[in-house]
C-alpha positions as a Markdown table, in Angstrom:
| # | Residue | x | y | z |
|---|---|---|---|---|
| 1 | Unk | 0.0 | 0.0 | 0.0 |
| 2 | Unk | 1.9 | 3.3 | -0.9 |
| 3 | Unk | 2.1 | 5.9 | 1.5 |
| 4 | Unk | 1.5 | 9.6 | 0.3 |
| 5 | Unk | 2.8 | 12.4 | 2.2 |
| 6 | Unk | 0.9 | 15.7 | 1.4 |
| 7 | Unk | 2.0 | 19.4 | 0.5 |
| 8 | Unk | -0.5 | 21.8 | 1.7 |
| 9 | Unk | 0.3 | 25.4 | 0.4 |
| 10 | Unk | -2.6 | 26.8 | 2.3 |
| 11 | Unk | -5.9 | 26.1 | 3.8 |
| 12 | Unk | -9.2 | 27.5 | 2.2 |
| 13 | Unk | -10.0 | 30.5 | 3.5 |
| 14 | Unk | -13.6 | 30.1 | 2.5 |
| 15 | Unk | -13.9 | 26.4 | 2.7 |
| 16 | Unk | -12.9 | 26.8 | 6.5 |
| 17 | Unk | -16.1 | 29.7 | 7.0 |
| 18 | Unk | -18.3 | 27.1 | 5.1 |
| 19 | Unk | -17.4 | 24.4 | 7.9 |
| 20 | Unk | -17.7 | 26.6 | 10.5 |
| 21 | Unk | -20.7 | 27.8 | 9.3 |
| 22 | Unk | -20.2 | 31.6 | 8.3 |
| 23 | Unk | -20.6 | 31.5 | 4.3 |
| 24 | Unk | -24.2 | 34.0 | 5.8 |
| 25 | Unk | -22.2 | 36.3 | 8.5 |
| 26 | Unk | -21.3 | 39.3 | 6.6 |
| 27 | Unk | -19.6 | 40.6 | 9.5 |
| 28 | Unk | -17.4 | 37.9 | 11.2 |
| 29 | Unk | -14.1 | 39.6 | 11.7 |
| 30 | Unk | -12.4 | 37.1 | 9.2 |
| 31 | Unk | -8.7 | 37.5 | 10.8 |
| 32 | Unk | -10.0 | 35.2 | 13.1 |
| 33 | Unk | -10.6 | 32.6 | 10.1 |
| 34 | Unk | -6.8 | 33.7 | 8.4 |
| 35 | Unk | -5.8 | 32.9 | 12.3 |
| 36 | Unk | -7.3 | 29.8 | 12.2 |
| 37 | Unk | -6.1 | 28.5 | 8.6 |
| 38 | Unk | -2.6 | 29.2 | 9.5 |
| 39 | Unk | -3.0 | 27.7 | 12.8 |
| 40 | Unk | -4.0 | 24.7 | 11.3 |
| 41 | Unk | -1.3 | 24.7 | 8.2 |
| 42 | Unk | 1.3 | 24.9 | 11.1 |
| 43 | Unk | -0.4 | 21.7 | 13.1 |
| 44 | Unk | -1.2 | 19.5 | 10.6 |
| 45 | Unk | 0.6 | 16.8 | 9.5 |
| 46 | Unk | -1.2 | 15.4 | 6.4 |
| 47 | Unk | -0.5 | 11.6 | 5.1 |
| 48 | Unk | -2.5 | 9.1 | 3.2 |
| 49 | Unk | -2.4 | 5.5 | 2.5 |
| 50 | Unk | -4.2 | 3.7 | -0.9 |
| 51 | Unk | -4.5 | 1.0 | -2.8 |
| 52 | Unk | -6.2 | -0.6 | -5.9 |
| 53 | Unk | -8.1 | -3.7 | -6.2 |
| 54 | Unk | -10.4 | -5.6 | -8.3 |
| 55 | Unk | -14.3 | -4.7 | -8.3 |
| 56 | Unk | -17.2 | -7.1 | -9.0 |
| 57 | Unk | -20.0 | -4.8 | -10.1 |
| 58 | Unk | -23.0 | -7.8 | -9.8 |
| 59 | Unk | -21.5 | -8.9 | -6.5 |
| 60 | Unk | -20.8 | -5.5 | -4.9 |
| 61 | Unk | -18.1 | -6.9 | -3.8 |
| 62 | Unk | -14.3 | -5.4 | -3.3 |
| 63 | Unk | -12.0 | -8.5 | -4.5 |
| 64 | Unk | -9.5 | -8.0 | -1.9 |
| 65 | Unk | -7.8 | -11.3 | 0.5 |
| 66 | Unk | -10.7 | -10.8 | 2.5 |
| 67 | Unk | -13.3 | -9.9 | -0.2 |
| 68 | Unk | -15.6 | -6.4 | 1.1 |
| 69 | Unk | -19.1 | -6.6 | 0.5 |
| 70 | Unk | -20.8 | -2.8 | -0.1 |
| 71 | Unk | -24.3 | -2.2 | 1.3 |
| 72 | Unk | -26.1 | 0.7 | 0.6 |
| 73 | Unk | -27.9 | 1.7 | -3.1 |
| 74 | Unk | -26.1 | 4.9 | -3.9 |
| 75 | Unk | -22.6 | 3.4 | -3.2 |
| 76 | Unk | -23.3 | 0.2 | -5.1 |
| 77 | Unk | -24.9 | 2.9 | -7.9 |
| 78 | Unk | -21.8 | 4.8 | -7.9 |
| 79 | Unk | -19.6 | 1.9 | -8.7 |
| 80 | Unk | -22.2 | -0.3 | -11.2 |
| 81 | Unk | -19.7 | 0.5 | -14.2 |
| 82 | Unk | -16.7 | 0.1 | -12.6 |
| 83 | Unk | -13.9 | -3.0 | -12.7 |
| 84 | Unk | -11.7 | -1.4 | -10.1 |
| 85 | Unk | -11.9 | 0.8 | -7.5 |
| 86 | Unk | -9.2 | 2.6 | -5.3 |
| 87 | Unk | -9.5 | 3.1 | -1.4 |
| 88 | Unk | -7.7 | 5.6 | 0.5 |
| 89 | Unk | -7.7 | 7.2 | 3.9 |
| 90 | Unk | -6.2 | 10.1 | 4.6 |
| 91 | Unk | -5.4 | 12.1 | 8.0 |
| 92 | Unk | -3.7 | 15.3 | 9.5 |
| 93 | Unk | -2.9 | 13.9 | 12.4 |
| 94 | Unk | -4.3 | 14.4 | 16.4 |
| 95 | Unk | -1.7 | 18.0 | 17.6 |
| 96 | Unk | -4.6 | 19.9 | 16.0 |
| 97 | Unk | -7.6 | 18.1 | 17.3 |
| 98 | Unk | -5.8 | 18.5 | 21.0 |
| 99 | Unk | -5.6 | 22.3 | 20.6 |
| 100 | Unk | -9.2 | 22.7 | 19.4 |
| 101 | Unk | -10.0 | 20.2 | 22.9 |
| 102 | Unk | -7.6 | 22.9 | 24.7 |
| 103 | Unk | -9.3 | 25.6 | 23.3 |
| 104 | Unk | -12.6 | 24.2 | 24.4 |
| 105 | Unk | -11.5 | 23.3 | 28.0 |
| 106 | Unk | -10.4 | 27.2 | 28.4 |
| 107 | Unk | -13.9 | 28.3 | 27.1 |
| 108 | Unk | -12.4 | 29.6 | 23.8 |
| 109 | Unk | -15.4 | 28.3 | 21.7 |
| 110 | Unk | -14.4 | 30.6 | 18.9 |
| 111 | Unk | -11.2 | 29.9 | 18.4 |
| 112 | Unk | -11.8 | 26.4 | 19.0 |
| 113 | Unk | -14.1 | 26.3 | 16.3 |
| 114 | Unk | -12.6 | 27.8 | 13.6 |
| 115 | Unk | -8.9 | 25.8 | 14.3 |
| 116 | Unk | -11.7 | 22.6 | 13.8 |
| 117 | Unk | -13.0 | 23.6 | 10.6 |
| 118 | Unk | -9.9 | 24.4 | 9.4 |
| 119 | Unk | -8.8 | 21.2 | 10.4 |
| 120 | Unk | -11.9 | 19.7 | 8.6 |
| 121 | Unk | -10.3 | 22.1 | 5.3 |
| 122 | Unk | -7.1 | 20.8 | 5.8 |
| 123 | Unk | -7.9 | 17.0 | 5.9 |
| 124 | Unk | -10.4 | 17.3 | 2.6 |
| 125 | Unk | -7.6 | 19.0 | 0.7 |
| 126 | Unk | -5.2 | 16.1 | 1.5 |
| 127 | Unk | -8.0 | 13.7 | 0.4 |
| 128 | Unk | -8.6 | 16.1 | -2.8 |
| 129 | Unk | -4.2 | 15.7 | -3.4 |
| 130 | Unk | -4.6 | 11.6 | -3.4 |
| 131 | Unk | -7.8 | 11.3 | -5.6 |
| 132 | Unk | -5.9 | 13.8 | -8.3 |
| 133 | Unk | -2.8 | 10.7 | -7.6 |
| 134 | Unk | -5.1 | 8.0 | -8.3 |
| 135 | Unk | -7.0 | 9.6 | -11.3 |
| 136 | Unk | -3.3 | 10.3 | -12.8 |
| 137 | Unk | -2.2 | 6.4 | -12.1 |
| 138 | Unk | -5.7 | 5.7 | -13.3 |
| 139 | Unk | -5.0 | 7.0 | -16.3 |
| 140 | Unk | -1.9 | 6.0 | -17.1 |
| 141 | Unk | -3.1 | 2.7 | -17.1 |
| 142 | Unk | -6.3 | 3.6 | -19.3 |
| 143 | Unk | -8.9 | 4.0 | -16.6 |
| 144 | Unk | -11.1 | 6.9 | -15.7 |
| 145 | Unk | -12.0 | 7.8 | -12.5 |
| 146 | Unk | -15.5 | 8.9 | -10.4 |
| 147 | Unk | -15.1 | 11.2 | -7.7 |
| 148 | Unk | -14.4 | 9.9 | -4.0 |
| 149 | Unk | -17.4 | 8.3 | -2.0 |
| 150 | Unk | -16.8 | 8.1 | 1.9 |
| 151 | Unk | -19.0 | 6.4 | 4.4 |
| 152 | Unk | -21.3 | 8.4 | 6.1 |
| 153 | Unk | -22.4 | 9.8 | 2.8 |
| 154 | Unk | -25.0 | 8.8 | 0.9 |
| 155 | Unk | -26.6 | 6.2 | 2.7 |
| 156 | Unk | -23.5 | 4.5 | 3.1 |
| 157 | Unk | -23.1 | 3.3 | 6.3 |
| 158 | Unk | -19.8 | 3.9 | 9.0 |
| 159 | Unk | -20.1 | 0.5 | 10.2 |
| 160 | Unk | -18.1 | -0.5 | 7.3 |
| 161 | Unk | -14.9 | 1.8 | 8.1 |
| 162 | Unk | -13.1 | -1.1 | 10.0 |
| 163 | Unk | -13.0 | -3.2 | 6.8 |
| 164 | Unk | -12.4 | 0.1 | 4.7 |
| 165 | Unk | -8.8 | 0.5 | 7.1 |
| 166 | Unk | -7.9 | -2.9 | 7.2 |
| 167 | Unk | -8.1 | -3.0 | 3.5 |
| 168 | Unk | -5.3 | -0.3 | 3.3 |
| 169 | Unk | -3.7 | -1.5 | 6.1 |
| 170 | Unk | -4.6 | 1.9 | 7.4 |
| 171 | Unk | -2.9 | 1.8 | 10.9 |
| 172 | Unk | 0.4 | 2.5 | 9.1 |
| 173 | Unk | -0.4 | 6.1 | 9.0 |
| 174 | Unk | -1.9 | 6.1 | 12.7 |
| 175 | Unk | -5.6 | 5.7 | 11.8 |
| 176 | Unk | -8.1 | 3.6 | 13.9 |
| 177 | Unk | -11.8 | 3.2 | 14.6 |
| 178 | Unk | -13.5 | 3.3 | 17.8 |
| 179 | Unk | -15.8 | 0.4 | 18.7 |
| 180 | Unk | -18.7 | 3.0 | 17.4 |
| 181 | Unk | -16.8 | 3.1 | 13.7 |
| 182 | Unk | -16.0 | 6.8 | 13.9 |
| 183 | Unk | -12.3 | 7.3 | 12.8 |
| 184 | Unk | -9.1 | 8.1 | 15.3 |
| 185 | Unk | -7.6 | 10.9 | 14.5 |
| 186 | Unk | -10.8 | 12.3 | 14.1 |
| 187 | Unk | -9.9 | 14.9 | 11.2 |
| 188 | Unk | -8.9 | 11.4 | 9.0 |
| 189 | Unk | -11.2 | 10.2 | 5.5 |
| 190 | Unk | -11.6 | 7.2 | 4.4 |
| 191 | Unk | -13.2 | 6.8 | 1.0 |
| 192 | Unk | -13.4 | 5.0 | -2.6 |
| 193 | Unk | -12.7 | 6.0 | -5.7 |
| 194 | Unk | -14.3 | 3.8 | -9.0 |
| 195 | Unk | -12.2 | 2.8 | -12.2 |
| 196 | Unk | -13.8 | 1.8 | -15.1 |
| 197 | Unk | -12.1 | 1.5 | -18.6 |
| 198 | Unk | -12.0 | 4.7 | -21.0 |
| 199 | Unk | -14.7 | 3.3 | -23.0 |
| 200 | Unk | -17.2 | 3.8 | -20.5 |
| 201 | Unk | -16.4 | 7.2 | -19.9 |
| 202 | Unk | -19.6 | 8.7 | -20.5 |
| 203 | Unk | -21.2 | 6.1 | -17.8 |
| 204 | Unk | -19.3 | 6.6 | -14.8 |
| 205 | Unk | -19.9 | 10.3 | -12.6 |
| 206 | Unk | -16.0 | 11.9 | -12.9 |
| 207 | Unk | -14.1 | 13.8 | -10.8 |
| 208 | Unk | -14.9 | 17.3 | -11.3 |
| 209 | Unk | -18.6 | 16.8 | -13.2 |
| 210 | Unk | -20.1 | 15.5 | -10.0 |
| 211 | Unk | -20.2 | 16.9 | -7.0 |
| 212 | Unk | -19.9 | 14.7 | -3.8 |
| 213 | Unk | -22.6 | 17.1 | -1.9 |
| 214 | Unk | -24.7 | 16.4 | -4.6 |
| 215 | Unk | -25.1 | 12.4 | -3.8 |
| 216 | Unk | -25.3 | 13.2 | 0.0 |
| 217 | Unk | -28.9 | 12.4 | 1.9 |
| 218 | Unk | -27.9 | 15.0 | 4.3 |
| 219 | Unk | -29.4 | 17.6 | 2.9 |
| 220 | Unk | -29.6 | 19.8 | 6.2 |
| 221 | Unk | -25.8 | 19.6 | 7.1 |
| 222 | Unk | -24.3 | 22.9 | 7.5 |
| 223 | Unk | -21.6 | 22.5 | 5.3 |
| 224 | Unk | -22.9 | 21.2 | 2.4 |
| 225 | Unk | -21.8 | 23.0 | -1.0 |
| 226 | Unk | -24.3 | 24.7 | -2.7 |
| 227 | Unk | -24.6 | 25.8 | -6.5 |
C-alpha cells in the first residue's frame, strides 16, 4: 500500500467559513478565520495510504484477501460500471484536534471552532491531493475515475470503516476506529474511488462533473456545497 505524504500550500480560507458555518455572516471579523487556517497549516501533518483492487459490479463486492461486500444503493450505484476501484484514507494527524480540545477546555469556543473547521479544510484538501494521484495512475493505465465516496455519505453506512482500514492497512499512518466506527484521529477520510475502462467514460460520474454534496442524503448539514 503506498504511503502519500501531502503538501498543503494553504488552507481554504472560505472552505474553512463554510465548515464553520459563516458562508451567511457578513460581519465575522475574518482575521479570526486567516488565524485559524494558518494555525492549522502549522499543526497538521497530512498523510494518506491507498491501494487498488479488483471490483465485482454484480456482486458488490471489493476483491480483496478478505473480499468487502458494499451495502447501501447509492454506493453500489456509484460503482455499477466500474472493474476497479481505489481506497484511500487520509489524515492530518491528532496535535490539532488536542488544541481545538484545549481551546474548548479554556472556554475559547471561537477559536476552538474555527482551528476545527480548518482542520476539517485541511484534511479534505489532502484527500482532494490523493484522488488527483489515483485519477493520474488511473490514467496511465487507461482507466477513468468517479469522484471519491466516503462512508457516512450517501446512505452509506460507517459501520463499514473497519473493513475500509484494514483493506489499506490503514494503521500505518496512525488511523483507527472506535468500537462506534468513527475514525481516530478524528480529522482522518476514508473513501473510494471507481475505475472503469476509457470506454465507458460517458457512464461513470467523474471527478470534477459530480459533486460529492450532490449524492449526499444530508441535505440539512451545514456544510454542504451549494450551486
Amino acid at each position: 500500500m503506498p504511503i502519500y505524504n501531502a503538501t498543503l500550500t494553504h488552507i481554504d480560507i472560505n472552505e474553512t467559513k463554510r465548515y464553520a458555518g459563516l458562508m451567511r455572516t457578513a460581519d465575522f471579523p475574518n482575521q479570526l478565520v486567516v488565524n485559524a487556517c494558518m494555525e492549522a497549516h502549522v499543526l497538521a501533518e497530512p498523510k494518506g495510504i491507498w491501494e487498488i483492487y479488483p471490483y465485482d459490479a454484480d456482486l458488490e463486492t471489493i476483491l480483496a484477501e478478505q473480499p468487502c461486500r458494499l451495502q447501501g444503493e447509492k454506493i453500489i450505484a456509484h460503482l455499477e460500471h466500474c472493474s476497479q476501484v481505489a481506497v484511500l484514507a487520509v489524515t492530518i494527524g491528532e496535535e490539532l484536534e488536542k488544541l481545538v480540545s484545549h481551546h474548548f477546555s479554556k472556554g475559547n469556543y471561537t477559536a476552538g471552532l474555527l482551528l476545527d473547521a480548518a482542520g476539517t479544510t485541511a484534511v479534505e484538501e489532502t484527500a482532494d491531493q490523493l484522488s488527483a494521484l489515483i485519477a493520474q495512475h488511473a490514467a496511465k493505465q487507461g482507466y477513468d475515475t468517479t469522484f471519491r465516496f466516503s462512508p457516512g455519505y450517501g446512505g452509506w453506512d460507517i459501520t463499514v470503516q473497519p473493513a475500509i482500514l484494514q483493506l489499506i492497512q490503514a494503521h500505518r499512518i496512525g488511523i483507527t476506529t472506535t468500537d462506534t466506527c468513527m475514525l481516530v484521529p478524528r480529522k482522518s477520510v476514508t473513501a473510494v474511488i471507481g475505475l472503469t475502462p476509457h470506454q465507458n467514460q460517458l457512464m461513470v460520474p467523474t471527478m470534477g462533473k459530480t459533486e460529492g454534496c450532490s449524492t449526499c442524503t444530508q441535505l440539512n448539514c451545514q456544510s454542504r456545497k451549494r450551486s
